[in-house]
N, C-alpha and C positions, 0 to 999 in steps of 0.2 A: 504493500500500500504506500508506504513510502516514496520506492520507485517512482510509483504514478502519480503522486504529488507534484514531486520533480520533473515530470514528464509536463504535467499540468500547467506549470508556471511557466514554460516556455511559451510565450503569447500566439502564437499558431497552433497551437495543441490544446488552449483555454478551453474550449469549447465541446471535446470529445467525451464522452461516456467512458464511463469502468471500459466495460468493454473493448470499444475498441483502441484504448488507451492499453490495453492486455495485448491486444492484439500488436501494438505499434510495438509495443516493447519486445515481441515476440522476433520482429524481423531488423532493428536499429544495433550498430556496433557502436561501440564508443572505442572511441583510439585517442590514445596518450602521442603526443607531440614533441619534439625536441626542438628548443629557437633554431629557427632557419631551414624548419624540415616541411621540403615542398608535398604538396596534398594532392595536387594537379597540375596541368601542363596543358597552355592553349592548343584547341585541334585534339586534344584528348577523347577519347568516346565518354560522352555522361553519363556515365552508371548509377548517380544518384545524388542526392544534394544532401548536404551538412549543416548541420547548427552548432553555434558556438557553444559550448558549456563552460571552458574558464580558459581566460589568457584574452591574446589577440591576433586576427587574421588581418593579412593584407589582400586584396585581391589586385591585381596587377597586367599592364600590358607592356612588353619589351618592347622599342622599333628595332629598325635592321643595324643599326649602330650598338645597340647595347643596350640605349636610355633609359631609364624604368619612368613608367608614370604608374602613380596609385590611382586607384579607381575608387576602393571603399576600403575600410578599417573597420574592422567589424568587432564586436565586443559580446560577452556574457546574452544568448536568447536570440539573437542572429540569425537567422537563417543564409546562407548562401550559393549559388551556382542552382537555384531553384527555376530559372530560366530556360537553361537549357536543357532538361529535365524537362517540360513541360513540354518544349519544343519535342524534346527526343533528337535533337543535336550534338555537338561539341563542345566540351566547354572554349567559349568566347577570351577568356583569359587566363592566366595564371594566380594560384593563392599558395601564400605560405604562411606558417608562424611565425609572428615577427617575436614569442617568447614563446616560453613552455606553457602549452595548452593543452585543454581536452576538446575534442568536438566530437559531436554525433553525426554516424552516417548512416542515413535512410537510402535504401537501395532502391532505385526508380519502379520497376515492373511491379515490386510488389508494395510502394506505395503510393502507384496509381491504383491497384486494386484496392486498398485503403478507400480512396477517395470516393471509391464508389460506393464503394455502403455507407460513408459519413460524405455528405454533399457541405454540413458546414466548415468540413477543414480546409474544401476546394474555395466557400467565401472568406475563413481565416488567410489563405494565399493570397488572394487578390488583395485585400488590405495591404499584407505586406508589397508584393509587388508594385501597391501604386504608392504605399510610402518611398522605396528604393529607386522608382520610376522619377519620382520626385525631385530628391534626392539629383540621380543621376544629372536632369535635365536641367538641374539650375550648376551642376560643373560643369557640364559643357559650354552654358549662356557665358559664365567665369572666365573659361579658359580660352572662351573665340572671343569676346567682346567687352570682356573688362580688362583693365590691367591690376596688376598685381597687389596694390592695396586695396581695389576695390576686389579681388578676390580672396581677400585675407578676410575684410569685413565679410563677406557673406559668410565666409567659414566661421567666424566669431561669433556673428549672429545664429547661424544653425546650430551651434555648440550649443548656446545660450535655451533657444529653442525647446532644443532635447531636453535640456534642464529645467521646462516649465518657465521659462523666462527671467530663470536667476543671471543676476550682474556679476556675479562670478563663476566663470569657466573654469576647466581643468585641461590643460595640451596635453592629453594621457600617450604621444606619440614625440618622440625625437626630431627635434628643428631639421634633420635631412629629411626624415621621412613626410615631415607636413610640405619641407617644399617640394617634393616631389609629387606630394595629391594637390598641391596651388599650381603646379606647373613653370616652377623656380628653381633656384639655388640656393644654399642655404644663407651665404653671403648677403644676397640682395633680402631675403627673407626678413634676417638680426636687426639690416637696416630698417626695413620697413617697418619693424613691432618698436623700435629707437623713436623713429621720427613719431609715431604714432603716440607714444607714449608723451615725446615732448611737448605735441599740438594739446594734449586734454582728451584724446581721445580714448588711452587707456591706461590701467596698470597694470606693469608686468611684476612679476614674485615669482623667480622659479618658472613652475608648470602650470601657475594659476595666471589667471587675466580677469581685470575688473574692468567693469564695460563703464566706462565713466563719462561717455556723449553718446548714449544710444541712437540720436536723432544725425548725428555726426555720421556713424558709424554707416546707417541705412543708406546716407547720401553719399559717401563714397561707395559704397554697395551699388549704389542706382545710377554712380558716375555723376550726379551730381554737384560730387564735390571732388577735389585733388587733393592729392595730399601733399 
């Protein structure tokens, strides 16, 4: 009973009965992670999608150079590569442990047969997908049509967001790996959170940030304003 507790709290799963919560756990692996031990490989066959249970995931695209851009950073209830799974595709990019994690792996065939005897796991998905969807489409607007403080702000803001609208953030990720998901270096990064910090816009401590011109913040978000 326990188990299925744990099974429950995972927010795509809220919604399942005993049963087929018995059932889920009948066909789900859990696999223990070492930092920097890759899960998948773009062009891979999906054999099933994942949820985070502790640590963190990066999901990722290489170009032909080498470059890495981050795509999402996934935490604790996550689901991810649920896309392609859906599809019955490939996975579309690459994920690793960016620490020592655990995730859960749901193997596709048999939990699309899931979904068809619980039709509300298949509305739990779409939720998430159109959070992630979300999500996705405002890095893109970011990374084609803002520059760089204003994509720091929106990542600040959506921090914020997550957090029910608290003025204090947490950068639970290393200054290369956030500019790698802004689509930076980390150099121009340190500056940008410097100068920011100088304007009134924020305060930096550490791994924390205190949103100190919310209304600041939007406008450079919205291009609005420069920094």
């Amino acid at each position: 009973m326990d188990y299925l507790n744990q099974l429950r709290q995972i927010p795509m799963f809220a919604g399942l009965n005993n049963p087929d919560l018995e059932a889920l756990a009948e066909i789900i692996v859990s696999q223990e992670l070492k930092r920097s031990q890759q899960i998948f490989t773009e062009g891979e066959e999906a054999r099933g999608l994942y949820i985070v249970r502790k640590g963190r995931i990066k999901v990722y695209k290489l170009s032909f150079d080498g470059k890495e851009q981050i795509l999402h950073i996934l935490g604790p209830g996550e689901p991810f590569a649920e896309v392609a799974v859906f599809a019955g595709t490939t996975y579309p990019a690459n994920a690793m442990a960016m620490e020592k994690s655990r995730i859960t792996f749901v193997p596709r065939q048999e939990f699309m047969e899931l979904i068809k005897r619980q039709p509300s796991l298949a509305l739990a998905m779409l939720g998430t997908l159109s959070l992630r969807l979300r999500q996705f489409s405002k890095m893109i607007e970011a990374l084609s049509l803002k520059e760089v403080p204003g994509r720091l702000a929106v990542h600040l803001l959506l921090l914020s967001e997550q957090a029910d609208g608290a003025d204090i953030v947490t950068l639970a990720i290393a200054k290369t790996q956030l500019a790698s998901l802004l689509g930076t270096i980390p150099e121009t990064l340190s500056r940008i959170l410097k100068k920011m910090a100088t304007n009134g816009y924020i305060e930096s401590k550490g791994g924390e940030i205190r949103l100190l011109n919310r209304p600041g913040l939007e406008a450079l978000a919205e291009g609005i304003e420069r920094l």
